[in-house]
KEKETI-878533 format. One record per residue (C-alpha): x negated, y, z negated; residue in one letter. Coordinates in nm, 4 decimals, decimal comma. Example, Ala and Ser with C-alpha at 12.3 -4.5 7.8 and 13.67 -1.06 7.14 Angstrom:
BEGIN
<atom><xx>-1,2300</xx><yy>-0,4500</yy><zz>-0,7800</zz><code>a</code></atom>
<atom><xx>-1,3670</xx><yy>-0,1060</yy><zz>-0,7140</zz><code>s</code></atom>
This chain:
BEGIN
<atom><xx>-14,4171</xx><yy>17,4296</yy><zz>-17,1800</zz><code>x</code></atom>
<atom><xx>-14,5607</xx><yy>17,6655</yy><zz>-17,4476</zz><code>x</code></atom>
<atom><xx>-14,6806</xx><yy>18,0022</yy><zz>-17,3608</zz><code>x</code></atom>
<atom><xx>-15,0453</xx><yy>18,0700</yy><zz>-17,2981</zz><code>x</code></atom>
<atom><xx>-15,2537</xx><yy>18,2192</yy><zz>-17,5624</zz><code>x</code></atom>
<atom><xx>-15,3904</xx><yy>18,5618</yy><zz>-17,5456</zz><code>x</code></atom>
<atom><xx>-15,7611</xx><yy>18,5774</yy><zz>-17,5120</zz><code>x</code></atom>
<atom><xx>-15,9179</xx><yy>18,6461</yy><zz>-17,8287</zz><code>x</code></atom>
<atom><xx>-16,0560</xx><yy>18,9808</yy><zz>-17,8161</zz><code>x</code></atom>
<atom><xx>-16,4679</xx><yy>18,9364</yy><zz>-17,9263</zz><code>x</code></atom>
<atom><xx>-16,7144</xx><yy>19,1992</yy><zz>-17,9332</zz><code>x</code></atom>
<atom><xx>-17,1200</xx><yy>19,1309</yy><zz>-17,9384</zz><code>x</code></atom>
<atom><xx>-17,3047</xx><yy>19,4103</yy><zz>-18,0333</zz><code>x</code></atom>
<atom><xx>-17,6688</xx><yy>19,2840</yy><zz>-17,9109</zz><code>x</code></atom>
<atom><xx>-17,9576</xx><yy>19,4685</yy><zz>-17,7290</zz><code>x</code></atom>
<atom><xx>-18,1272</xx><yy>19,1401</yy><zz>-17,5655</zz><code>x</code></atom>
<atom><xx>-17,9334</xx><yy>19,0235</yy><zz>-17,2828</zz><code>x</code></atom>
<atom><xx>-18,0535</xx><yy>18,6853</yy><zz>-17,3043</zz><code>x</code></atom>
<atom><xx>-17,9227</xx><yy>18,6867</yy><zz>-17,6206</zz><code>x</code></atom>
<atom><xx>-17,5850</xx><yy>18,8105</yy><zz>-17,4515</zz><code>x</code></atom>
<atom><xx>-17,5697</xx><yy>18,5067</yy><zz>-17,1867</zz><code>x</code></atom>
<atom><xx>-17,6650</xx><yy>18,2219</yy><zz>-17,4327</zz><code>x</code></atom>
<atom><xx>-17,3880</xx><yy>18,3534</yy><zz>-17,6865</zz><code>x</code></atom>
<atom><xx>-17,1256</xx><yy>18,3465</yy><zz>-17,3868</zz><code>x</code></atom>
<atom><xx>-17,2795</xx><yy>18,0007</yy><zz>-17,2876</zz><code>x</code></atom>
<atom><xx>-17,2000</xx><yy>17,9194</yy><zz>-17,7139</zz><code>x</code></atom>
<atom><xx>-16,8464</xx><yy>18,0456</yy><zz>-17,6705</zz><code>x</code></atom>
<atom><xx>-16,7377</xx><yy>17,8517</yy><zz>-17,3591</zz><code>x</code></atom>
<atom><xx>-16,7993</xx><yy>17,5589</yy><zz>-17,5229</zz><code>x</code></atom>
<atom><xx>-16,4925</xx><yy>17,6287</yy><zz>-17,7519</zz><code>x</code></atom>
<atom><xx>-16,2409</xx><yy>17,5996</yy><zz>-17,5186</zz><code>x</code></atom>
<atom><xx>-16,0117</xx><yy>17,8785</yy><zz>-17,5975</zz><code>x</code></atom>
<atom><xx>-15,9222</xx><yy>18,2125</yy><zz>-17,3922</zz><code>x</code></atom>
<atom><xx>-16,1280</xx><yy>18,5124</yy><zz>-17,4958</zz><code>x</code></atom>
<atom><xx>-16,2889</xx><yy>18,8806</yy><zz>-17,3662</zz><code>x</code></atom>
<atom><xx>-16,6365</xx><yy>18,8769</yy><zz>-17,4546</zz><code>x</code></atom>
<atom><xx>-16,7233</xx><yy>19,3218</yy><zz>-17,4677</zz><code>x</code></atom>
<atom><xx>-17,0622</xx><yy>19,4118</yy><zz>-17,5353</zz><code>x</code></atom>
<atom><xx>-17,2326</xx><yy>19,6901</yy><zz>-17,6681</zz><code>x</code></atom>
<atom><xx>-17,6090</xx><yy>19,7214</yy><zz>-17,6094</zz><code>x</code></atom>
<atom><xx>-17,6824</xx><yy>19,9299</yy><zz>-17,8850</zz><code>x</code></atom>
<atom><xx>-17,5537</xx><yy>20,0352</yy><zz>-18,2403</zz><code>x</code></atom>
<atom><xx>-17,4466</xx><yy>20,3991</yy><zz>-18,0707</zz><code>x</code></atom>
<atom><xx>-17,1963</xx><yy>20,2379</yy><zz>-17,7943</zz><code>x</code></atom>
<atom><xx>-17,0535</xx><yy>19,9957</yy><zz>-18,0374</zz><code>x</code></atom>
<atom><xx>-16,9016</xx><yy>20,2809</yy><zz>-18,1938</zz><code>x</code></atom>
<atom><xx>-16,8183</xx><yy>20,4233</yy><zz>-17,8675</zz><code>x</code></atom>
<atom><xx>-16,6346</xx><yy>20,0892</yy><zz>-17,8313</zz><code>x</code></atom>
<atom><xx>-16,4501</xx><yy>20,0696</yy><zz>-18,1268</zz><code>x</code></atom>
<atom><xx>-16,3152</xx><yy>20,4087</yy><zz>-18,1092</zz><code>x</code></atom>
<atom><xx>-16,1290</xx><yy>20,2325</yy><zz>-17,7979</zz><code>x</code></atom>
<atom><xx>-16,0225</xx><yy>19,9264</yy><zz>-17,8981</zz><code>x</code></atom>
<atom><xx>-16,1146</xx><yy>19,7172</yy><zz>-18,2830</zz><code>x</code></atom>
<atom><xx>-16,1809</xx><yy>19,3803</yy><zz>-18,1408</zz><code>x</code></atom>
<atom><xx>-16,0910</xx><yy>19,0239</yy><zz>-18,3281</zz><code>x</code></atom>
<atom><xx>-16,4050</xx><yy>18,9555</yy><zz>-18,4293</zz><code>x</code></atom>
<atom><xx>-16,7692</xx><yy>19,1602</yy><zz>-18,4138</zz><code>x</code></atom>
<atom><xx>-17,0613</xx><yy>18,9759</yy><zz>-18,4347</zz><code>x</code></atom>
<atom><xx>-17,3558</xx><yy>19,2191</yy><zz>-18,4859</zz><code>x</code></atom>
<atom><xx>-17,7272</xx><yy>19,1914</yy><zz>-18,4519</zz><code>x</code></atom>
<atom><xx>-17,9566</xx><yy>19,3257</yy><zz>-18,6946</zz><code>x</code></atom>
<atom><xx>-18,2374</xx><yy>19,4778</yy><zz>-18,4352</zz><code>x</code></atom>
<atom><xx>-18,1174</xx><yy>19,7034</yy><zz>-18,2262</zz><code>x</code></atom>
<atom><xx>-18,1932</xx><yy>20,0234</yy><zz>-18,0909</zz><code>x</code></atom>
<atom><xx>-18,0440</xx><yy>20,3903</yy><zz>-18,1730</zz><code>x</code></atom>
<atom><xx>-17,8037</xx><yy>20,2266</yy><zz>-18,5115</zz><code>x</code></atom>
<atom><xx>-17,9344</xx><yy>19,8826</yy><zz>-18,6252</zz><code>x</code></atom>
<atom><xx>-17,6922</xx><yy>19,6103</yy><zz>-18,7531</zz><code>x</code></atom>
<atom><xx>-17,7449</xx><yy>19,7023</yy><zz>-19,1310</zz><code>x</code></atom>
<atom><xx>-17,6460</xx><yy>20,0821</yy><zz>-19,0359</zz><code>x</code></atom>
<atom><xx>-17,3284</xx><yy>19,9700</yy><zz>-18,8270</zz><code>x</code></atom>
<atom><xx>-17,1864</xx><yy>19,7480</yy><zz>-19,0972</zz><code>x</code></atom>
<atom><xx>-17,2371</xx><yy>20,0089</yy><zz>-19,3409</zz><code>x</code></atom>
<atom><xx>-17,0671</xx><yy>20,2949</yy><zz>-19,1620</zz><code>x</code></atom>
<atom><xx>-16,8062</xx><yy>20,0196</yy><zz>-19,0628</zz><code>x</code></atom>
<atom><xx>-16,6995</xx><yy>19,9698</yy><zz>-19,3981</zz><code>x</code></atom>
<atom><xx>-16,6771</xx><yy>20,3180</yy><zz>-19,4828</zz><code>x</code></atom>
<atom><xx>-16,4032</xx><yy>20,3528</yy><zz>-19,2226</zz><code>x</code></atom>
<atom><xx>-16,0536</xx><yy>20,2155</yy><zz>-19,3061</zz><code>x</code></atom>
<atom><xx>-15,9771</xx><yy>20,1751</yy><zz>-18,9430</zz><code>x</code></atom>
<atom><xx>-16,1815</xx><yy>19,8593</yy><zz>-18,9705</zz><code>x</code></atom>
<atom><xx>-16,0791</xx><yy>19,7212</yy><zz>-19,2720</zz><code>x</code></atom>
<atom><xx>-15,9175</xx><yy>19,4041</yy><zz>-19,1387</zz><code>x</code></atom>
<atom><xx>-16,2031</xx><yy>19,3484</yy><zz>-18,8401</zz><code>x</code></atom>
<atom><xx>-16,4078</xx><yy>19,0559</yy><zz>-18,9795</zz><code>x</code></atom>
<atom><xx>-16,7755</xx><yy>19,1443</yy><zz>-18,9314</zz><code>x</code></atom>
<atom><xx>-17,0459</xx><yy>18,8111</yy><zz>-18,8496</zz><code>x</code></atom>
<atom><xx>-17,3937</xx><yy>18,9209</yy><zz>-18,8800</zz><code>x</code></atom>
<atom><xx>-17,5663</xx><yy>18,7356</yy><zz>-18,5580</zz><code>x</code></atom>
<atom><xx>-17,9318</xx><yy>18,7764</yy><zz>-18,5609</zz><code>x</code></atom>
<atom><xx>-18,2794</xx><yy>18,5588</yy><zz>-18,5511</zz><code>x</code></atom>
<atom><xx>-18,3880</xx><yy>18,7709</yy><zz>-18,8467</zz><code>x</code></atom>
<atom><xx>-18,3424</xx><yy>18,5515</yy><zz>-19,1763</zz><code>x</code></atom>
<atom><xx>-18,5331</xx><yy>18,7335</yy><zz>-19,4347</zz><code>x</code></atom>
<atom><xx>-18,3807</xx><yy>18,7230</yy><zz>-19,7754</zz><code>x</code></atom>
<atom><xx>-18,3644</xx><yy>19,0820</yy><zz>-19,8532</zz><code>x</code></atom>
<atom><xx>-18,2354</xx><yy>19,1630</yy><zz>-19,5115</zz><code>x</code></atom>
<atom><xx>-17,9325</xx><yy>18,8927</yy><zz>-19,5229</zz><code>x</code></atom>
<atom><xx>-17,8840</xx><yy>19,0414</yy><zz>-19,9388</zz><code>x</code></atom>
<atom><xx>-17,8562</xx><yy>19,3815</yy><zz>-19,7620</zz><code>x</code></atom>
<atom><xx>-17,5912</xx><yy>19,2585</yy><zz>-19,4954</zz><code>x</code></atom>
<atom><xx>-17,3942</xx><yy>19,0738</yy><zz>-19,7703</zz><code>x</code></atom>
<atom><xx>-17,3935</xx><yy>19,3375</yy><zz>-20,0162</zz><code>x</code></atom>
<atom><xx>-17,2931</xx><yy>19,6007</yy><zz>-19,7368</zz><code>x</code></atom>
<atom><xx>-16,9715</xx><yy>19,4342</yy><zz>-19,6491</zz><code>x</code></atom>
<atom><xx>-17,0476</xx><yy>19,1807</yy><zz>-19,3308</zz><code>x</code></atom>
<atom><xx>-16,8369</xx><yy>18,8463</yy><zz>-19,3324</zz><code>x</code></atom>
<atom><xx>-17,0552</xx><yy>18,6099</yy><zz>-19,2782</zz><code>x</code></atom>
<atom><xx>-17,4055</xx><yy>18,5572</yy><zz>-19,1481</zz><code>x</code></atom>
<atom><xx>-17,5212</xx><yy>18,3661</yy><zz>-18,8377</zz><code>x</code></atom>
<atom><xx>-17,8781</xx><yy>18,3247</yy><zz>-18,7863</zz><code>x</code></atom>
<atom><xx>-17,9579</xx><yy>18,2701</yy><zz>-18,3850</zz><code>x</code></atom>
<atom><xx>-17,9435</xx><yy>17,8736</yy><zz>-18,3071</zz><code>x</code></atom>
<atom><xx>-18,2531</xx><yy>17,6940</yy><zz>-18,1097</zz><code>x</code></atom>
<atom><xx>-17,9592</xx><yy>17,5100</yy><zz>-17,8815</zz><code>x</code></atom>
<atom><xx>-17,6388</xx><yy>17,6279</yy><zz>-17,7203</zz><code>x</code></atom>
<atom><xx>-17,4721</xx><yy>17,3376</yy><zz>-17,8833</zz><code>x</code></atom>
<atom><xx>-17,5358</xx><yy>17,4450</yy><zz>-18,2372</zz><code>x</code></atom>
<atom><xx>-17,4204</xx><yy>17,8282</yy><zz>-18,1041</zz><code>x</code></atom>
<atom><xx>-17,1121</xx><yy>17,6328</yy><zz>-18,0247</zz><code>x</code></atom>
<atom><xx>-17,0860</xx><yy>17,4249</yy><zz>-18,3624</zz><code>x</code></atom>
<atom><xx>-17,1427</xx><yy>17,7185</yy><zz>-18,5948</zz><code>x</code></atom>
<atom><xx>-16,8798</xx><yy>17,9220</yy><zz>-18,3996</zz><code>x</code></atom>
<atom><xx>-16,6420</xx><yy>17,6398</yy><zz>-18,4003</zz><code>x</code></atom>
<atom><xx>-16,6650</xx><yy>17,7075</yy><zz>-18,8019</zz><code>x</code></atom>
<atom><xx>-16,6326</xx><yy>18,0798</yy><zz>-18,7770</zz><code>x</code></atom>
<atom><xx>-16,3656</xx><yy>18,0630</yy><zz>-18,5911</zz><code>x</code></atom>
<atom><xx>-16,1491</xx><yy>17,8048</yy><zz>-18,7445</zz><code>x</code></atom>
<atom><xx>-16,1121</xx><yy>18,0624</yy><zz>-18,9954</zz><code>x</code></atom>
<atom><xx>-15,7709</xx><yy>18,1777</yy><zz>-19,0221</zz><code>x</code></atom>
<atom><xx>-15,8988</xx><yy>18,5445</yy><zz>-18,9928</zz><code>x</code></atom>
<atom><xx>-15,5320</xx><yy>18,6765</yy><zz>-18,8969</zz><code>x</code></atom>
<atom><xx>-15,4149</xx><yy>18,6175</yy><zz>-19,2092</zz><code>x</code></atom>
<atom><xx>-15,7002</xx><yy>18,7225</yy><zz>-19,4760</zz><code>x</code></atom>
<atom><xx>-16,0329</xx><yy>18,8749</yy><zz>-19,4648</zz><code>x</code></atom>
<atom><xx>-16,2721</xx><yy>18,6512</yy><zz>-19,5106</zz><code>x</code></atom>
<atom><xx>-16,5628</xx><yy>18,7308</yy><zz>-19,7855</zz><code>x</code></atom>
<atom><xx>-16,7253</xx><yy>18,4063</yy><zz>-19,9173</zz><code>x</code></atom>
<atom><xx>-16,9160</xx><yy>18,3637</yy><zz>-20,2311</zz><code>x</code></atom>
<atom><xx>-17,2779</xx><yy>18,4333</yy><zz>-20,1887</zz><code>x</code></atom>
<atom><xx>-17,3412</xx><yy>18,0637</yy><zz>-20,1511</zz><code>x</code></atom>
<atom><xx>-17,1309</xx><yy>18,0067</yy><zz>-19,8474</zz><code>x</code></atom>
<atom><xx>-17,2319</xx><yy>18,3717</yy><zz>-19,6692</zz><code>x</code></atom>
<atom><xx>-17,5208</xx><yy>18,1635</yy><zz>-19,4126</zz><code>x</code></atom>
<atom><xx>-17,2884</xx><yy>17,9877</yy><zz>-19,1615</zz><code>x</code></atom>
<atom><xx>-17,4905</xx><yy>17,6068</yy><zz>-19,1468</zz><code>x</code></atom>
């Protein structure tokens, strides 16, 4: 009998909390132990971090107090984060905003789904990335997770 996995360790930074619930609802569907912490705004996520540097942080553009463009950019300034892959999870999908997030260091980009089963499908992607092992900065091409 193998031992159990640790639950992967996810943070959502996210002010809507609709947003929040559907997301969870996306990540059930993967079938694999995790701690979903939130932060409502840009100014607790940091809060956050200073206690624990989750697995993964996906981080939504519109936000109150810091928005997601701030955060990733004050992220990346701080070498305590270097190795914390960073997913851009918004509805917003105007060019220059997703240039801005790609050129100021997020991972990838994940622009809110219409169902809870393509949540699941593009998450399913993001996280069969081997993110232990290297940090994950695609070409410009492959930055939109499809």
């Amino acid at each position: 009998m193998g031992a159990l996995a640790l639950p992967r360790d996810i943070m959502l930074a996210e002010d809507d909390s609709d947003d929040v619930e559907i997301f969870d609802l996306g990540l059930k569907g993967l079938e694999f132990p995790y701690l979903l912490r939130h932060a409502e705004n840009g100014d607790v996520l940091f809060i956050m971090l200073k206690d624990k540097i989750p697995y993964i942080l996906f981080l939504d553009i519109h936000m109150p107090c810091k928005d997601g463009i701030a955060c990733i950019v004050e992220i990346r300034k701080n070498r305590d984060y270097d190795k914390m892959p960073v997913i851009m999870y918004t509805s917003e999908i105007s060019k220059k905003i997703i240039e801005e997030a790609y050129r100021s260091g997020a991972n990838l980009y994940l622009a809110k789904t219409n169902t809870i089963a393509d949540l699941t499908d593009k998450l399913r992607k993001i996280f069969s990335i081997d993110w232990d092992n290297y940090l994950h900065f695609p070409p410009h091409s492959q930055f939109m997770v499809d």
